[in-house]
N, C-alpha and C positions, 0 to 999 in steps of 0.2 A: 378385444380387451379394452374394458375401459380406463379412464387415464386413473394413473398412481400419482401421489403426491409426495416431493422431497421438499424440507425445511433444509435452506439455505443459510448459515451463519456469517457474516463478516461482518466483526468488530474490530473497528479499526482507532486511532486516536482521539477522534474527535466526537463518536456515536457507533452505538450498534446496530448493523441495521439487519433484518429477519426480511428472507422472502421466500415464499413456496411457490413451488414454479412443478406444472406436470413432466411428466417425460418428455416431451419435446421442447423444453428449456420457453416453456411461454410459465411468464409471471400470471400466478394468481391471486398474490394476496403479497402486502408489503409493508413493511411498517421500520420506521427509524425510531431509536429511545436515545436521545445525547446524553454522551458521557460529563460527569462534573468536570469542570477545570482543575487542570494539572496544581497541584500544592510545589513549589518550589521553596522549603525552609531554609535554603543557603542557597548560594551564586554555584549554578551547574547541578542543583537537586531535581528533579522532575518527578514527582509521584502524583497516582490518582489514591485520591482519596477511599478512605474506609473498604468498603469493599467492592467498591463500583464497578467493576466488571462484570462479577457474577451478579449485583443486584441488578444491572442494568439488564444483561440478557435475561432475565429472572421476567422484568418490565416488560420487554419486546414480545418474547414467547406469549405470555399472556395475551398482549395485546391483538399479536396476529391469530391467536388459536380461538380469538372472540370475534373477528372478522372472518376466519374460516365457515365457508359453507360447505363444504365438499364433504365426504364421509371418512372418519378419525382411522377407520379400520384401512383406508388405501394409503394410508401415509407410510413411505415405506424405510424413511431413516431421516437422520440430521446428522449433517455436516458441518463439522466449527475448524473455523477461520477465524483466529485471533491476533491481536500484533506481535510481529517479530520483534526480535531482538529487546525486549522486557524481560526482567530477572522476577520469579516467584518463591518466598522463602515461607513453607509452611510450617503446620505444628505437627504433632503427631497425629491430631485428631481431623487433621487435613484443612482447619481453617488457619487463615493467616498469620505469619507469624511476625510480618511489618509490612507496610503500603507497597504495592505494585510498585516498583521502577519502573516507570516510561522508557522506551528507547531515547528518549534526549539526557537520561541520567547517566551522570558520568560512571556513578558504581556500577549500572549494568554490566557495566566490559569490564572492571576492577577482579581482579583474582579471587573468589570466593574466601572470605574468610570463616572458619568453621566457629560453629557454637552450638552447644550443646540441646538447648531450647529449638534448632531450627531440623526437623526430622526431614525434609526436601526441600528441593532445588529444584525448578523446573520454567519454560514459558508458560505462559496463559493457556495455552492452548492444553497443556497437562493440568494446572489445575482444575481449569474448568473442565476437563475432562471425568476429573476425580467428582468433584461438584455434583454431575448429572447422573454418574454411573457407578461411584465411587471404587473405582478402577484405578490403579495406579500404572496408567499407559500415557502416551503421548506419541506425537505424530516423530517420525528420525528427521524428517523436514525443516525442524522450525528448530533445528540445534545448532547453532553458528559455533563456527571454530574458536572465536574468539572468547566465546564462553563455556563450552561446554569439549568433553574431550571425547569429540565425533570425527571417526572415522567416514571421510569425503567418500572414499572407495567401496566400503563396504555398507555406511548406513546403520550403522551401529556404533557402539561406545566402542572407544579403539584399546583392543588387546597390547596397545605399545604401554608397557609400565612404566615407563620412564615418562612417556607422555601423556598421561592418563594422570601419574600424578601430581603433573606441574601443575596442576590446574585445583590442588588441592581439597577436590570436593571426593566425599568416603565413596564407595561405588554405592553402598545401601541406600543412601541418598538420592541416588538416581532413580528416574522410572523406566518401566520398559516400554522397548521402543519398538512402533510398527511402522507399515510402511504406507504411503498414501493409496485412499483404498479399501483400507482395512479395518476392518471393525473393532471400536477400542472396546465398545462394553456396549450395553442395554441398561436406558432410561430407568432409573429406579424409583419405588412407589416416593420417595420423599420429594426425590426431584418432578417428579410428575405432579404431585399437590402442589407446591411451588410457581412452576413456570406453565400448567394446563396443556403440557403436550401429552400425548398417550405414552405410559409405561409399558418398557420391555421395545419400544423399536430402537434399532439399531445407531449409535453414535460414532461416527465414519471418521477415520482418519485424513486430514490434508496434507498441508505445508504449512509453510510460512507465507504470510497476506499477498506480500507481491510474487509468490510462486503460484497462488491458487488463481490470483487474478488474470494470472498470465494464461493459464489453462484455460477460465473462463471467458478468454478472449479470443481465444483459439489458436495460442499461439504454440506449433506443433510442429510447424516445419520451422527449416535452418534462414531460408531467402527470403524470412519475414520477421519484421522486428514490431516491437510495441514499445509505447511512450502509456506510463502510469501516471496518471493527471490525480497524486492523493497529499495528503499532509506532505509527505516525503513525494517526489519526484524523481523517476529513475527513466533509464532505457535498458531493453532488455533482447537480448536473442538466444535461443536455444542450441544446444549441443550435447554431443552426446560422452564427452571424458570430461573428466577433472582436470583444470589447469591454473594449480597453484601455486605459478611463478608468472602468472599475466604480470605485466606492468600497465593497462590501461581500463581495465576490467578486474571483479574479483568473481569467484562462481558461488554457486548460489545452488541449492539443492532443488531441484524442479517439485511439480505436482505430481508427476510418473515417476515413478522407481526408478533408478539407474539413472534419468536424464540428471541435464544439468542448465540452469540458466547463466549466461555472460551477462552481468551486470553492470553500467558506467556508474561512474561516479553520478551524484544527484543532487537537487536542491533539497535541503533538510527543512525549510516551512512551505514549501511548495507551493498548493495552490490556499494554503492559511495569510498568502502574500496578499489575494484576491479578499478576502474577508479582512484583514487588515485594512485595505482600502475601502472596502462599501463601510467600513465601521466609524472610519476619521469622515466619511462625507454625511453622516450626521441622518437626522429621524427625518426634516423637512424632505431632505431628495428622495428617502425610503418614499413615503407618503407620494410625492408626486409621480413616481414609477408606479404605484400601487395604484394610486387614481387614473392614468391612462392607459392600464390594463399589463405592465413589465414588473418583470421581478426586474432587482437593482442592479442584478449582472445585464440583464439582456437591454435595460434603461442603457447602461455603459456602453454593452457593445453597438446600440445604433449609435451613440456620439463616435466613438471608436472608430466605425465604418466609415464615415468622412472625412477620416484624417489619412493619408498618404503613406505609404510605405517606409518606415522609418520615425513616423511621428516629427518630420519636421527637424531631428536633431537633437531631440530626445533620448538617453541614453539610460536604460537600469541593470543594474549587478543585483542580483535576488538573493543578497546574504542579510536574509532579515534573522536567521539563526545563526550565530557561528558555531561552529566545531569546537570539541572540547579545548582540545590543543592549540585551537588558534583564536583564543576570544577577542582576537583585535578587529577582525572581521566584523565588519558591518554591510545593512545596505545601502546604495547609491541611486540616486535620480540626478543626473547630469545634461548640461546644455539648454537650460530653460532662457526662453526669450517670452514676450509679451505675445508673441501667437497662440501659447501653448495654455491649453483649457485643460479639463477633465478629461474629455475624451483623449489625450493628447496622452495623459499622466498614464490612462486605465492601458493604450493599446502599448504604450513605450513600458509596462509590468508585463505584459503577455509577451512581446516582441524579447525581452531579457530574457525570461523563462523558456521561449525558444532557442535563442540565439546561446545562453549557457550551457542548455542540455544540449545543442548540436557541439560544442567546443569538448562536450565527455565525450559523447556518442562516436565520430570521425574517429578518435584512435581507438577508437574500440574495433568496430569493424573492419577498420586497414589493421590492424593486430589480426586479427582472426581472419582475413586476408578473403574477408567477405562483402558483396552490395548488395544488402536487401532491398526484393522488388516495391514494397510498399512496407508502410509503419502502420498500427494498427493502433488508434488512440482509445486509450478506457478513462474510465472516471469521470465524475461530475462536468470538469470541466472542456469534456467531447461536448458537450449537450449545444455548446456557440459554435453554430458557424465560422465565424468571425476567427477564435482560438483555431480550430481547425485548419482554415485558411492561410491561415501565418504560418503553421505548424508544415504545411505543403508547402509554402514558398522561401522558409528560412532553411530547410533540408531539402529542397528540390526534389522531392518523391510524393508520390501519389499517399494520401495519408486515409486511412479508413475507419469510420464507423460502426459500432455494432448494434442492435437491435434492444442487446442489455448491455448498456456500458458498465452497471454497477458490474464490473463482471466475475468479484472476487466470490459473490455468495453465490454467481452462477458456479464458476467451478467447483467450491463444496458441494454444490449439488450432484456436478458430473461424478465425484469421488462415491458419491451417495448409491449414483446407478449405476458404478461400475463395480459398486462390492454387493450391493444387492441383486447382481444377475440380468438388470434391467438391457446392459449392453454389455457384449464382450471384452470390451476395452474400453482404456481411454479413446481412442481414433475412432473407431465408433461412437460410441458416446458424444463428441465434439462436433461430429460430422451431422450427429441428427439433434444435436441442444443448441449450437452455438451460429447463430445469422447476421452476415452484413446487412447493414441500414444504408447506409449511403457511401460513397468515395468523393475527396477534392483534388482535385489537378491544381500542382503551382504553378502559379503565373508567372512566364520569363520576365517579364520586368521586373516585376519584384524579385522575385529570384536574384536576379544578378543588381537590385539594390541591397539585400541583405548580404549579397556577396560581400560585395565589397564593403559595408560599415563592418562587417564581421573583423577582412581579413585587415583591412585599412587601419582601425580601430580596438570594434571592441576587445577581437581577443587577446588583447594584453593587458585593456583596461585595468582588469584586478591588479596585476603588476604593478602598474603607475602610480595607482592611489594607494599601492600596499604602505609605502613608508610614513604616509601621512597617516592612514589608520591608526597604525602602532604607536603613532605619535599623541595622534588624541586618545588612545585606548593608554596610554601613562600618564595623561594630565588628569584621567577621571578614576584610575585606580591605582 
């Protein structure tokens, strides 16, 4: 058999990125379109602009089906992966009936209020659904409890009336819902003029971004965890019930039917901390990485690399966003003395961003009364060493690489060849798409230095500085 080709979707907050990958999960073709910056018209608004979602995947598709050399007729479905937890308010005619809400928008989790002009409700992932196959389907994945009134058990909209109609939305307003896997609809001739993929293949249901990612990282057994390196920052492990009285974790509906992922709490600008920084160090250092042949992260990490376990004394709290509820939150870089460079700044950003996701992560898995054997890192920033490294020696486990770290559009793609017959299952499917790159061992010294600034220090840090925050978060508002 010769190879088939699946169009992989994940659009995430900051860019849509398109990759088609054969049946055995090797990349063929890839292309990023960046999404416009978020519109915030009041303190806690977050909208993207006009219609940028579907015009950007509109952008992408084209782009990669004009770099496609392979033949249109082996392509055998697309797969969308779009952001969780974003609210969609359509018209009847199914175009928009006001700007995406971001997940950082406080109305996304706000109680639906009805109006008349607004015919649906749905994630991203449902209207662009409707968008390419004008289908009024949607993945039961990407439906959070705190928006929508889904049943965790069942995977459907929940038969409780009582709690069905707390949530205020008509049910006609709903879409229906399948399960990841499953075919929402077939490319239709408008959307096919449009975006230049062939009309009539198959548009494959997922999850929600960091459920698909998770798949696409191969995360399938229980004594293995994953660290998501994306705008948002989480840790995650797999299970298989619903456990809607966690206290250190919340669940998460998986990329397979029935599973479930355990979710810590996370950093909400995550690795946008890293681009904040190459952005305040200005065009000349860009230029001088660019001339000696580095991009600006990997310029960073050789300074980085020569500084010491701990950065010297160096301390960062990674609340460059706060939470709705607590907007007194900010973030912190503490303990500078005259030793401390750039490199010092860049690896004491990395070393926080470790050090706070291990401070979720530990009651997560002492709750579920589990040690996973290894951590499996996805996203951009797997791609250093260096992050990798710290990431092995701030959690003391063996931490792993993947072959595709983007791994969210690899798993639309697994969703892709597990409803086109290509593999029997997901576990199949995983077994022959998804490969380790590389593994890093942490280093006991470091180890037992991140021990102790952890247990010594940081982890109360946010405590100490909390009352001072709140203090200057009322002299400025």
């Amino acid at each position: 058999m010769g190879d088939k080709y699946i169009i992989g979707v994940d659009q995430g907050t900051q860019s849509t990125k398109i990759v088609i990958f054969n049946q055995r999960g090797e990349i063929i073709n890839s292309v990023a379109e960046p999404l416009k910056p978020l519109i915030s018209r009041q303190p806690g608004y977050a909208e993207h602009p006009d219609d940028d979602l579907w015009e950007s995947l509109k952008i992408a598709l084209r782009r990669i089906m004009k770099e496609f050399e392979g033949k249109r007729e082996d392509i055998v479905g697309l797969g969308l992966c779009s952001i969780r937890c974003c609210r969609v308010f359509m018209r009847s005619d199914g175009n928009l009936f006001s700007p995406v809400m971001n997940w950082m928008d406080v109305r996304a989790y706000q109680k639906y209020e009805d109006d008349p002009d607004i015919s649906y409700t749905c994630p991203p992932t449902g209207y662009l659904t409707y968008r390419l196959t004008g289908e009024l389907k949607d993945t039961a994945a990407n439906q959070f409890q705190w928006q929508f009134p889904i049943d965790l058990g069942t995977w459907q909209w929940s038969k409780d009336e009582e709690y069905f109609n707390s949530f205020n939305i008509p049910r006609k307003k709903l879409f229906e819902l399948k399960m990841p896997g499953d075919i929402l609809g077939y490319v239709n001739e408008k959307a096919a003029q449009e975006t230049g993929i062939p009309a009539g293949i198959p548009v494959v249901a997922t999850a929600n971004d960091k459920a698909v990612e998770a798949l696409g990282a191969g995360l399938i057994d229980s004594d293995v965890a994953l660290i998501s390196l994306g705008t948002y920052i989480a840790s995650m492990v797999c299970g298989n019930e619903n456990k809607p009285f966690a206290k250190n974790f919340w669940t998460n509906l998986s990329c397979i039917p029935y599973k479930y992922l355990y979710e810590s709490n996370g950093i909400r600008i995550g690795m946008g901390l890293i681009t904040w920084y190459k952005n305040i160090i200005g065009e000349e250092y860009a230029k001088k990485a660019k001339h000696e042949g580095y991009s600006v992260e990997d310029y960073l990490a050789k300074e980085a690399a020569n500084v010491s376990a701990g950065s010297d004394g160096l301390l960062t709290i990674p609340d460059w966003l706060a939470p709705a509820s607590q907007q007194y939150r900010k973030g912190i870089i503490i303990g500078f003395d005259r030793r401390h460079t750039r490199g010092h700044i860049y690896r004491s950003l990395l070393e926080g961003i470790a050090m706070t996701l291990k401070n979720h992560y530990d009651p997560m898995i002492e709750e579920l009364g589990i040690k996973p054997k290894y951590i499996i890192i996805s996203g951009g920033g797997s791609n250093s060493d260096l992050f990798m490294q710290i990431f092995a020696d701030v959690f003391g486990v063996e931490t792993v690489r993947n072959v595709v770290n983007g791994a969210a559009s690899l798993g639309a793609a697994i969703c892709v060849a597990v409803a086109t017959g290509l593999y029997n299952g997901f576990e199949e499917a995983v077994r022959n798409m998804v490969r380790q790159k590389d593994k890093f061992l942490p280093n006991e010294k470091n180890y037992k230095i991140y021990r102790n600034i952890n247990t010594g220090v940081y982890h109360e840090l946010p405590k100490l500085v909390e009352e001072a925050l709140k203090t200057m978060y009322n002299v400025f508002n």
